[in-house]
N, C-alpha and C positions, 0 to 999 in steps of 0.2 A: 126344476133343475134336473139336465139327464145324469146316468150315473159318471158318463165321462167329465160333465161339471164338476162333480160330485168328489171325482177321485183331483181335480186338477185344485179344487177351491182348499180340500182340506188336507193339501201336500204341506201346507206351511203355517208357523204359529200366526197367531192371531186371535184375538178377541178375548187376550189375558188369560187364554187357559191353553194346552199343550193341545194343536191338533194334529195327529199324526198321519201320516198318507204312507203310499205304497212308495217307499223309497229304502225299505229294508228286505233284503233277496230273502230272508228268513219269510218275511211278511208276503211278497207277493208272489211267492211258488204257491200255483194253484193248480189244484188237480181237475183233471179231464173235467167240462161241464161242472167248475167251479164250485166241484164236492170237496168238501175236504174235513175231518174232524179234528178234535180238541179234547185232551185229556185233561181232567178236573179234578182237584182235590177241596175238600169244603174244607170246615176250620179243620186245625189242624194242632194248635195250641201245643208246638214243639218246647221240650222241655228236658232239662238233665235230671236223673235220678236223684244226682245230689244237687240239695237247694244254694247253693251255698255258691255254685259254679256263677249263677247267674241274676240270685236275688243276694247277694251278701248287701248287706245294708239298707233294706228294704224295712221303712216303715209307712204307717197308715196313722196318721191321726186319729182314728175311729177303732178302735181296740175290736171291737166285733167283724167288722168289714175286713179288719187283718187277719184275724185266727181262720176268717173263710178263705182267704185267697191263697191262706198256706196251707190248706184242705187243698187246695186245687194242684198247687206245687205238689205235693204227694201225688194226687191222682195222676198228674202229668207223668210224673218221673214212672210211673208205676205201668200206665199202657205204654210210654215210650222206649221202655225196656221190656214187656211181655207181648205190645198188640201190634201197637202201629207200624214196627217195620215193617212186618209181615202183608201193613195194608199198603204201605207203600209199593213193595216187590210187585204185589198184584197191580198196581197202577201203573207200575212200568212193564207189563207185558201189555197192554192196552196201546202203548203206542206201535204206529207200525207206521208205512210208508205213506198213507192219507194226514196223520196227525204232522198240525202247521205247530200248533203249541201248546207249553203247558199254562192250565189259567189256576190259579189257588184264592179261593172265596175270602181273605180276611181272616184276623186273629192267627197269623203267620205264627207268632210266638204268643205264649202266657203272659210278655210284659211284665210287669210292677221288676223293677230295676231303681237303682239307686243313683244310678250316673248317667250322663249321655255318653262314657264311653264303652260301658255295660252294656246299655241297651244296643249300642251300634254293633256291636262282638255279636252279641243276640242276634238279631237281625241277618248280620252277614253271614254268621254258620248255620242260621236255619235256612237262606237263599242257596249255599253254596251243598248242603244237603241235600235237601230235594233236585238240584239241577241233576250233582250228581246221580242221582240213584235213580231217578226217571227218565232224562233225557238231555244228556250232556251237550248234542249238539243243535237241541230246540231255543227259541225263548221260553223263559219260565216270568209268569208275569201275573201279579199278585195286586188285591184293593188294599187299600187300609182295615182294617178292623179296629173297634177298638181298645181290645189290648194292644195292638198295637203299637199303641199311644198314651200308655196307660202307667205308670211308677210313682217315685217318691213326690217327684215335683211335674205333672202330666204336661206343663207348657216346656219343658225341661226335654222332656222322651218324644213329646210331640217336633221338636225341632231336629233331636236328634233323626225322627225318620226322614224327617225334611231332608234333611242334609245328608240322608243315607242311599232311601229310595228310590227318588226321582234318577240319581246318576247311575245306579244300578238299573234303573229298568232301561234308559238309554243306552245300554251297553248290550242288555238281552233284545231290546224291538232292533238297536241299529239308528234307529232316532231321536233326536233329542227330545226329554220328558224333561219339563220343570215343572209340574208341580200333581196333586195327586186328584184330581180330577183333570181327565184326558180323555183325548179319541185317538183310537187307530181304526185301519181295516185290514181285515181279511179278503180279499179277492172282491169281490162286490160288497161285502158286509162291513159292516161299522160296529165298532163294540166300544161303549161310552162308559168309562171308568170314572165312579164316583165314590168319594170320599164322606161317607153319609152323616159323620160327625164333624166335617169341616166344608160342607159346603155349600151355594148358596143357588135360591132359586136364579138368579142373573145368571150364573156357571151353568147350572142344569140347561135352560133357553137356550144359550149360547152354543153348547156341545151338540143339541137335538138341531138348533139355526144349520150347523157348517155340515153335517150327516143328513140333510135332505138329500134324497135321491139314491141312497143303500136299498141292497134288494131286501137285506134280513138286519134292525135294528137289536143290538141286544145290548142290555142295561147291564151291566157289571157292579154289582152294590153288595157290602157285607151285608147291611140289612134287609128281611124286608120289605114289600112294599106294600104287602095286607095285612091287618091284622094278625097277630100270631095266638093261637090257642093256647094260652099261657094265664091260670090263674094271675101271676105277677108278674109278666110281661106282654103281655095283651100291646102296649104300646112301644115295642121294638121295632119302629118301623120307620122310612125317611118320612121326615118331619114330623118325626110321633113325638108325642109326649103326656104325660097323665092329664093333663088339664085340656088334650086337643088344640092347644092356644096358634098351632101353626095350621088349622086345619085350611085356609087360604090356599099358602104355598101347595100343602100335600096334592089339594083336589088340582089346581092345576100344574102341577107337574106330573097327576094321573093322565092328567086331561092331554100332555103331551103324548106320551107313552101309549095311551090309549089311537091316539089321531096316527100313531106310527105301528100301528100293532105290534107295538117292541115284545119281544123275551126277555125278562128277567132272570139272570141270574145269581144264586143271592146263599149266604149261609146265616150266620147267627146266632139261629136258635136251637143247634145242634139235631136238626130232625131233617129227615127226606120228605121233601114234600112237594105234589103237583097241583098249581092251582090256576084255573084258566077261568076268565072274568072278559062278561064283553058290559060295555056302558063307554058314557062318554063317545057315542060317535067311532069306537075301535074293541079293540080286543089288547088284555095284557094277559101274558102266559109267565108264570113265575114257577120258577124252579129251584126249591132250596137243596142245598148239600152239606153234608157233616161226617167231615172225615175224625171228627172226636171218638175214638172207640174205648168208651172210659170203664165200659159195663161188656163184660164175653157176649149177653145176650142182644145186646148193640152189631153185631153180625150176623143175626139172622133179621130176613125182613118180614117184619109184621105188620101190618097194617090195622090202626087203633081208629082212624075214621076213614070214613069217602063217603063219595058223594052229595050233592049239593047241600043237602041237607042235612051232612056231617059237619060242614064248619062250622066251627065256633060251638061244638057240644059235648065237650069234654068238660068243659064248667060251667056253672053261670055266672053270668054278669048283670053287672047293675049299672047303671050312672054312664058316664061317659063312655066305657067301655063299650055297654050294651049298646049306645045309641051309632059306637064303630058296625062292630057288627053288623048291625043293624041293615047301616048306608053301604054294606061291601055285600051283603047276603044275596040280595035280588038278581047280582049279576054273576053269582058262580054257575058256571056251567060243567064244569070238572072239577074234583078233589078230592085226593088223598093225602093222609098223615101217617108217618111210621115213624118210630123211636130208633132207627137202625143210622149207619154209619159207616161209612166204607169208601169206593172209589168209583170213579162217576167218568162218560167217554159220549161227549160230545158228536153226534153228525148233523151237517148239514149239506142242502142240497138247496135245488131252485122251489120244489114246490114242498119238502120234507124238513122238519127238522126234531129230533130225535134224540133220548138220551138212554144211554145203557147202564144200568146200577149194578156193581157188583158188593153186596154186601160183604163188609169184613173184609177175609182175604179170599173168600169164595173163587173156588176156581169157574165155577157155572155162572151166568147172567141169572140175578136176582128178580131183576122187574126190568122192563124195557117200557121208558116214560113217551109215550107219541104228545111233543108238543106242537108240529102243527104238520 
């Protein structure tokens, strides 16, 4: 399929998941030789200083799992009144007349909420936020995460997004979104939005089926899609889970991604990180972002590993873990890990695609990530 198939096949819905085409003038102003960037915010876990705005009647069945999450309310309220504006401002001077849109990684909000019309207030002041203070007259266009999704009764807050997000984001592309795995494009490119805790190998197929013929495939996912260096989250990744039990779906929906030399882009694990993996007959380039600035030293960029034989060596692992590791090790070709956090500025071109880190509120470019 050429790409003008390409653009004509995935103008319209079909095949039960929202496929979006160039039918939104936001969407298809393309610049000269169809460069154009994209300003990125990773988590972001927007929260009021007082808990009380946004969690009042907020419980937890699990007494331990609660006293942590209202650790987190504190941390939130605490950089979102000393750090984060500051990283915001700095991400709205990134935009300029190349930038088509703003994209935000997941975990929009801290979640745990007690009502679906809590969380919906959540949700719309943290959209109506960022639109404002980055770029009022961009789309602003967000994955699921999953705090997200996440409060007193999760099928409760879950439906609320439902019922929140999709009509919101149809108002920011211009196109109709029902539901939270989608495709739109950018000028030639395809960006395949998935909901990593709500969706299913049939939907993944189906989004990669209607985006054949994209010159640059990029994955849009909160989590994930390697292994993460994480003593206790090692398996935060789409179709992870401790026992590996989906390891099926994972390898080929690799196997996708892989055959389309897609770019991931991805947040979760609150770190910056570059990792380029060839196997599978292709190449996947993932790019984590985390705009969490929970720690002052979270603004400067440090790099804790790289290089091929840096992943995965911050711990050891045993058992199922090790044997992840293991099966993802052979084919890293690039990697670096940094504990930093900040605002992140998209280029793309025909033969380039490129990201600029500025940690914190750093007025200087921190690291400049060459992803292909």
């Amino acid at each position: 399929m050429d790409r003008r198939e390409f653009f004509k096949y995935s103008a319209g819905a079909a095949l039960g998941v929202s496929l979006l085409g160039r039918t939104a003038e936001a969407l298809a102003k393309s610049a000269e030789g169809d460069k154009y960037s994209v300003v990125i915010l990773g988590d972001t876990h927007y929260d009021a200083a007082d808990p009380e705005l946004y969690h009042a009647g907020y419980t937890d069945p699990n007494p331990v799992r609660e006293a942590n999450h209202r650790k987190e309310f504190v941390r939130n309220g605490k950089m979102w009144a000393e750090r984060c504006p500051s990283l915001v401002r700095r991400a709205a001077c990134l935009v300029d007349d190349s930038t088509r849109f703003v994209l935000q990684m997941g975990d929009l909000v801290q979640g745990d909420t007690a009502t679906a019309e809590i969380h919906t207030r959540f949700l719309d002041d943290a959209m109506n936020l960022f639109k404002a203070d980055l770029a009022p007259d961009l789309p602003f266009v967000t994955v699921a995460g999953n705090h997200d999704l996440r409060g007193n009764d999760d099928a409760v807050i879950t439906q609320a997004y439902n019922d929140y997000m999709p009509a919101r984001l149809s108002k920011e592309l211009g196109i109709p979104v029902t539901d939270s795995n989608f495709l739109f494009t950018m000028g030639p490119d395809a960006y395949l939005v998935i909901n990593f805790g709500k969706t299913s190998l049939e939907q993944i197929e189906q989004l990669f089926e209607a985006s054949e013929g994209a010159r640059h495939t990029f994955v849009v996912v909160h989590s994930p899609v390697f292994p993460y260096d994480s003593a206790s989250y090692w398996w935060w990744i789409l179709f992870g889970n401790r026992q590996d039990s989906r390891a099926e779906e994972r390898r080929r929906v690799r196997a996708l991604m892989a055959r389309r030399n897609a770019v991931v882009l991805c947040g979760h694990t609150h770190k910056t990180e570059l990792l380029d993996w060839e196997g599978d007959g292709g190449r996947i380039t993932q790019m984590t972002m985390s705009s969490v600035w929970a720690k002052a030293s979270q603004g400067r960029y440090e790099v804790l590993a790289s290089g091929a034989d840096g992943y995965g060596s911050l711990h050891t692992y045993e058992g199922v873990a090790k044997e992840l590791f293991e099966e993802y090790r052979p084919g890293i070709k690039r990697y670096s890990y940094a504990n930093s956090a900040g605002s992140y500025k998209l280029f793309v071109g025909d033969e380039d695609i490129r990201v600029d880190f500025y940690a914190g509120s750093s007025p200087r470019l921190s690291q400049r990530f060459i992803l292909r």
